[in-house]
C-alpha positions, -999 to 999 in steps of 0.1 A, spaced: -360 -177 -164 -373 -147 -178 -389 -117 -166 -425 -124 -179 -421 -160 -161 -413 -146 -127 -441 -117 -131 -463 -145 -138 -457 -166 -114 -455 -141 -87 -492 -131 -100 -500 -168 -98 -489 -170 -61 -510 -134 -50 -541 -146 -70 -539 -181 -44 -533 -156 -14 -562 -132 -24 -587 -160 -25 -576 -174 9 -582 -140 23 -618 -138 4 -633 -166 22 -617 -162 54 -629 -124 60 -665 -131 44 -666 -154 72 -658 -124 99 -641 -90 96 -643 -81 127 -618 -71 151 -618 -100 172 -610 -117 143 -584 -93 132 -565 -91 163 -565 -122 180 -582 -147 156 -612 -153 180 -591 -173 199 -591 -202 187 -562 -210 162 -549 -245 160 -509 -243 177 -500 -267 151 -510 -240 122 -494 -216 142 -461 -231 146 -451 -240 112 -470 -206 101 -442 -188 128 -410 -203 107 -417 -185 76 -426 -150 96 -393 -154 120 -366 -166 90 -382 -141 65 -363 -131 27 -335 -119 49 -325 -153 57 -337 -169 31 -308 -147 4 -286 -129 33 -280 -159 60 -266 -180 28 -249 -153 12 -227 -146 39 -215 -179 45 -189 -172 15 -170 -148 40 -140 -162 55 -147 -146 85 -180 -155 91 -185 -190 76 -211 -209 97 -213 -181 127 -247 -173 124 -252 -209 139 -242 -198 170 -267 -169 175 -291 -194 165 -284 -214 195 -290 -182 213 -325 -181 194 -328 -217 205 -329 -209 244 -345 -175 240 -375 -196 224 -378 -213 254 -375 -186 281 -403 -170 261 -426 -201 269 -420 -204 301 -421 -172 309 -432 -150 291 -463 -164 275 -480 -176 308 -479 -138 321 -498 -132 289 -521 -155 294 -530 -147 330 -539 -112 318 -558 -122 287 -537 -97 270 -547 -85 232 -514 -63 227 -487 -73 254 -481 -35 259 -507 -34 285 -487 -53 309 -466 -25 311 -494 2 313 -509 -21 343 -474 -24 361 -452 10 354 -480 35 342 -497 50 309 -470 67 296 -443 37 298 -469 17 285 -475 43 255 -430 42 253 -431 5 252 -458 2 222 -438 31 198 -403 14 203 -422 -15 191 -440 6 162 -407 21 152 -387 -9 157 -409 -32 133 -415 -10 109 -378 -6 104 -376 -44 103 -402 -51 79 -392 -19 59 -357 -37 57 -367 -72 50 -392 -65 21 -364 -41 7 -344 -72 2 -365 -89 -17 -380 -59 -40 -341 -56 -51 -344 -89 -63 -376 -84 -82 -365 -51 -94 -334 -63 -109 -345 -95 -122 -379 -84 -131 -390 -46 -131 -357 -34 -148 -363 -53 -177 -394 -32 -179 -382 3 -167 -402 2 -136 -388 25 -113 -379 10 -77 -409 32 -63 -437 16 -82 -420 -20 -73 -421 -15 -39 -458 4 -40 -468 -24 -63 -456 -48 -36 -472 -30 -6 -505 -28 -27 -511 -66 -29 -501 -73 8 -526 -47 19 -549 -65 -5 -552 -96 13 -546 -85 47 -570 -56 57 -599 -77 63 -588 -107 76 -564 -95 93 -548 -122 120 -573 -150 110 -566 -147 73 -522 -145 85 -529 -177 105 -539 -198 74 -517 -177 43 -488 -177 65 -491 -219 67 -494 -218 31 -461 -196 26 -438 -211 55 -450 -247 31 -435 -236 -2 -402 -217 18 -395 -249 37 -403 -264 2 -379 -248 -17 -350 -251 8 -341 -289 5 -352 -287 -30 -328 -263 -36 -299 -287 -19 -317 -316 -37 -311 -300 -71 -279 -279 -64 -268 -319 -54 -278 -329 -83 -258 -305 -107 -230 -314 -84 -229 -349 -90 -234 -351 -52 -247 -375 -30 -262 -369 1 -232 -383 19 -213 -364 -5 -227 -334 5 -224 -336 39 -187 -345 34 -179 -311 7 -196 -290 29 -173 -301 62 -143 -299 41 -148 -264 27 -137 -235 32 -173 -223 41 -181 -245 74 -167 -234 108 -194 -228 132 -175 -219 164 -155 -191 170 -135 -193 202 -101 -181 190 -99 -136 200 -130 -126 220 -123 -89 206 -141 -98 172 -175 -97 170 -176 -135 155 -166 -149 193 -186 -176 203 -204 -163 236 -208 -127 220 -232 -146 192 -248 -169 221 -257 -144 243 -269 -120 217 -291 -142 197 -302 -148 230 -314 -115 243 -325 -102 206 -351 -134 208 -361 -125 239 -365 -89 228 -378 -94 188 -400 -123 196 -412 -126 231 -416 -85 239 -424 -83 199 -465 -81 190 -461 -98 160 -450 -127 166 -464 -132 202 -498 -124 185 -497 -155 169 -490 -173 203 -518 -155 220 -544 -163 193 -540 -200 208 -570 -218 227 -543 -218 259 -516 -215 276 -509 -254 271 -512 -250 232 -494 -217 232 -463 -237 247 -467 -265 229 -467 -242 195 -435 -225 203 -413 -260 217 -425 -274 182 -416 -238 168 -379 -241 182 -371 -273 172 -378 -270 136 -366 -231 134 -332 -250 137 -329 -272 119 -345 -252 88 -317 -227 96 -285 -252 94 -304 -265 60 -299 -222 49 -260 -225 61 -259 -258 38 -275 -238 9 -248 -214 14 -220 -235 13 -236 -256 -16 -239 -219 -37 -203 -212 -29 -191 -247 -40 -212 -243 -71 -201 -212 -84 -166 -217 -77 -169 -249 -102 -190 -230 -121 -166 -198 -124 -203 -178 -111 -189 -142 -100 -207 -128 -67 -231 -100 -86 -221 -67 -82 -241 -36 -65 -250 -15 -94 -246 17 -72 -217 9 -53 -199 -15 -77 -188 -37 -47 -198 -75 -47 -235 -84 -29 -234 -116 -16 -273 -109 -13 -277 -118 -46 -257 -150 -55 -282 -173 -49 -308 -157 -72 -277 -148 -97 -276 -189 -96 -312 -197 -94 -325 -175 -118 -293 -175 -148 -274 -206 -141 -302 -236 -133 -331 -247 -154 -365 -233 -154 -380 -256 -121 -351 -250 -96 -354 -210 -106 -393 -212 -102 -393 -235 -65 -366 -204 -56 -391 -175 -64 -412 -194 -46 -395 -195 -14 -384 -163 -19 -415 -148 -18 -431 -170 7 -407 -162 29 -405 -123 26 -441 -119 22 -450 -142 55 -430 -121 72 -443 -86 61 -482 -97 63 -476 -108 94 -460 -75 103 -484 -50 88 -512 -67 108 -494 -67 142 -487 -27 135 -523 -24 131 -534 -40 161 -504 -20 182 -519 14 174 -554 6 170 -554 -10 206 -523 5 225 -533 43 211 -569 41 201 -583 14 229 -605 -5 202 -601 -38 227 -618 -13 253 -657 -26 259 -665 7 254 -655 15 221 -657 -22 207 -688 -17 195 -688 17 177 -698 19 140 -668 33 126 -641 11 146 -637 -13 116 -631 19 89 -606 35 114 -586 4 115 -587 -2 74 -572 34 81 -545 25 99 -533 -3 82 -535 22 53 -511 43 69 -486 21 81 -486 3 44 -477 37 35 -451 42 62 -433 11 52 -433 24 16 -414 59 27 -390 41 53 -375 14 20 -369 40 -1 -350 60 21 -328 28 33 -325 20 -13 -307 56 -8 -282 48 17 -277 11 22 -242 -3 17 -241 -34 31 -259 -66 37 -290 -68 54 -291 -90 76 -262 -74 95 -278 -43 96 -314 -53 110 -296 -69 139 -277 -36 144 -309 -13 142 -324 -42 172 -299 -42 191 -307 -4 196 -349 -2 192 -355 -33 214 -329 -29 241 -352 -4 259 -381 -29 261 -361 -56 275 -354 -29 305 -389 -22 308 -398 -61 311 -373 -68 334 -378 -40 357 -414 -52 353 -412 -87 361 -378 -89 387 -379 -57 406 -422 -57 418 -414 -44 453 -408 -10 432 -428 11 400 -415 42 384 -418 81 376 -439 73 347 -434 108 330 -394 97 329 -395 67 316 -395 80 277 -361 99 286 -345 66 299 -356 47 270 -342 72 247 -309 80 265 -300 42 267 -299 35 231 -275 67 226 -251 56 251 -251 28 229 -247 39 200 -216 62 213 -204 28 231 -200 9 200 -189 37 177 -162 49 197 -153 13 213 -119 15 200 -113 47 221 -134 31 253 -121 -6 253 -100 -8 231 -100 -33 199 -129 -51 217 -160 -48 190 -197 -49 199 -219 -70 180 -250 -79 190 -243 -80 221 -251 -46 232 -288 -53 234 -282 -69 272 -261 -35 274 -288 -17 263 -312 -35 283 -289 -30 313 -285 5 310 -323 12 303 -328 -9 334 -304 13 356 -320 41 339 -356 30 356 -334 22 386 -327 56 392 -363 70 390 -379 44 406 -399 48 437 -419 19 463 -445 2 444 -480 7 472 -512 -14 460 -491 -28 433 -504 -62 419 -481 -89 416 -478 -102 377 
């Protein structure tokens, strides 16, 4: 396909996304619609709009990319059964505390149990911790278009990724969490979309069957799941488990992104029955990506199809062997359903994210949910502001991770979350399991610092410390811990404290 196609269609797709976001904000701009989506979004909409925001580009290239390492095959399976029961520990738990406080960002459940400042701590890991996130998912994808695309017309990477930012901002300043709702619906349709058409046509080419499939796939080289054999590696079974675990419970259920979506429900009833729905198709979309994976693998090594190379590094990036294949090796309709999915599933995610950074700061530092200033003339320009300003931020933070990035991003995200979101899963447990005490507020950002670097030492030094035991991700419930033991030790009895 060539690069005027793929400009085109990605033009196409914007144009369809800029009108959705026309009639919904001409409807209502305001902030209630903005942050919460006046309350009334169908859970239905919201939980097949959730997949494409929670899988993203990252595992729409990375997840299948790395199934052609030997020592990773399949593994990712197993922190998605970590996902699985972190899902439902956030419905059951989670979201009914946020619906008792009728909460707008879920921040302010720490501000009403710990204090202001550990509320104020709780909302910038989260602002520093998504924006690193989204920064490092829409990086994935703009190296796609820039290679595929903008090279061919000597864009610089800059202007890609401005470009990029400049129609997301486009279509989501207004609208804001209303407009996400339904464009997010639309995207998560054509990602879901292009997976099993991609296995349908990859099939296809492959003179497979559907049984036939299922059968190369099992006998590859590409399909162990579990890892039992040496829990040292970072593969082992219960270190994946436990980690995908925690990280859901962290990036998800103490994450305002995604648990703005839950809270723009009617109730706590269609909240729940949102994210059980949510679950049960978030895996089963993500063993159809592992199949993808192994189909690519199968494919090119019939096809003699190298693994692309990094131009900077020269060293092979699984990242990009399933556009390599999409976009030079099948016909015009299996590249176009892959740009497709592709884009639906980066740009779901990053929408989604831009808004919830908005709300964050506008509510957890400016207090526009506040009766008091709801209803000043200039709130709606000061948040068009922000979102400017984070648009910009995620701009800056990409280009710096295009200058030093080495390997593949998916790894690296869960790294950087296992460190960012650690402290916030010590704040919500102290919270929610120790009530009889509350905390030296002015501390708490010291804690919540000093965790993550004992971290961060812990796994880089591991050899020296535990020997040839390695951390994966893991360490957030070691985080966690320590941030909890951390709070622990400037902790003090809780008097007139209200029981959440």
């Amino acid at each position: 396909m060539s690069a005027a196609t793929i400009l085109t269609i990605i033009i196409l797709y914007f144009g369809v996304l800029f009108l959705i976001s026309h009639f919904m904000s001409k409807k209502d701009s305001s902030n209630d619609a903005f942050f919460k989506a006046n309350k009334n979004s169908k859970w239905y909409l919201v939980a097949f709009g959730m997949i494409g925001t929670a899988l993203s580009g990252v595992t729409f290239i990375s997840v299948p990319g790395e199934v052609g390492n030997p020592e990773l095959q399949f593994k990712y399976f197993q922190f998605i059964l970590g996902n699985a029961v972190g899902f439902v520990l956030i419905a059951t738990i989670l979201l009914p505390l946020y619906y008792r406080m009728n909460l707008t960002s879920i921040y302010s459940y720490i501000e009403q149990r710990l204090g202001v400042i550990s509320y104020k701590t709780a909302a910038s890991i989260f602002l520093i911790s998504r924006t690193i996130g989204s920064s490092f998912r829409l990086y994935l994808v703009v190296i796609v278009l820039q290679r595929y695309v903008f090279d061919f017309y000597r864009v610089p990477f800059a202007v890609t990724v401005l470009l990029s930012l400049a129609f997301i901002f486009a279509y989501t300043y207004r609208g804001g969490l209303k407009t996400i709702i339904i464009t997010d619906t639309l995207q998560t349709f054509f990602l879901v979309s292009s997976v099993f058409l991609t296995i349908f046509i990859i099939c296809q080419n492959l003179d497979y069957s559907p049984f036939e499939a299922f059968e190369a796939i099992k006998n590859s080289n590409y399909s162990k799941v579990f890892f039992f054999e040496d829990y040292l590696k970072s593969t082992y079974f219960w270190k994946q488990f436990v980690g995908g675990m925690f990280v859901t419970l962290a990036m998800v259920g103490l994450d305002q992104d995604l648990m703005q979506k839950n809270l723009s429900c009617v109730n706590i009833k269609e909240a729940q029955k949102n994210m059980f729905t949510f679950t049960g198709i978030f895996i089963v979309i993500n063993v159809f990506f592992l199949s993808v994976g192994a189909l690519l693998y199968i494919y090119a090594q019939q096809n003699q199809v190298a693994v692309p190379l990094d131009l900077a590094t020269g060293n092979p990036r699984t990242d990009l062997l399933f556009p390599e294949i999409a976009f030079h090796h099948l016909s015009l309709i299996p590249s176009i359903i892959f740009l497709l999915g592709l884009t639906a599933a980066t740009f779901a995610t990053t929408d989604s994210a831009l808004t919830a950074l908005t709300t964050s700061f506008c509510v957890d530092f400016l207090g526009m949910d506040k009766p008091e200033n709801s209803h000043k003339t200039n709130v709606v320009q000061t948040r068009h502001w922000v979102h400017i300003g984070f648009s910009i931020l995620l701009f800056l933070v990409i280009l710096v991770f295009n200058a030093i990035n080495d390997s593949s991003v998916v790894s690296i995200i869960f790294k950087i979350a296992s460190y960012t979101y650690g402290p916030l899963l010590g704040l919500y447990g102290f919270g929610l399991f120790w009530q009889s005490k509350t905390v030296k507020d002015k501390w708490v950002p010291l804690v919540c610092v000093v965790a993550p670097l004992l971290c961060f030492f812990l796994t880089k030094y591991s050899s020296l410390l535990v020997g040839a035991y390695v951390f994966d991700t893991e360490i957030i419930l070691i985080n966690g811990l320590l941030t909890f033991i951390g709070l622990w030790l400037i902790s003090k009895p809780a008097t007139g404290q209200t029981k959440f």
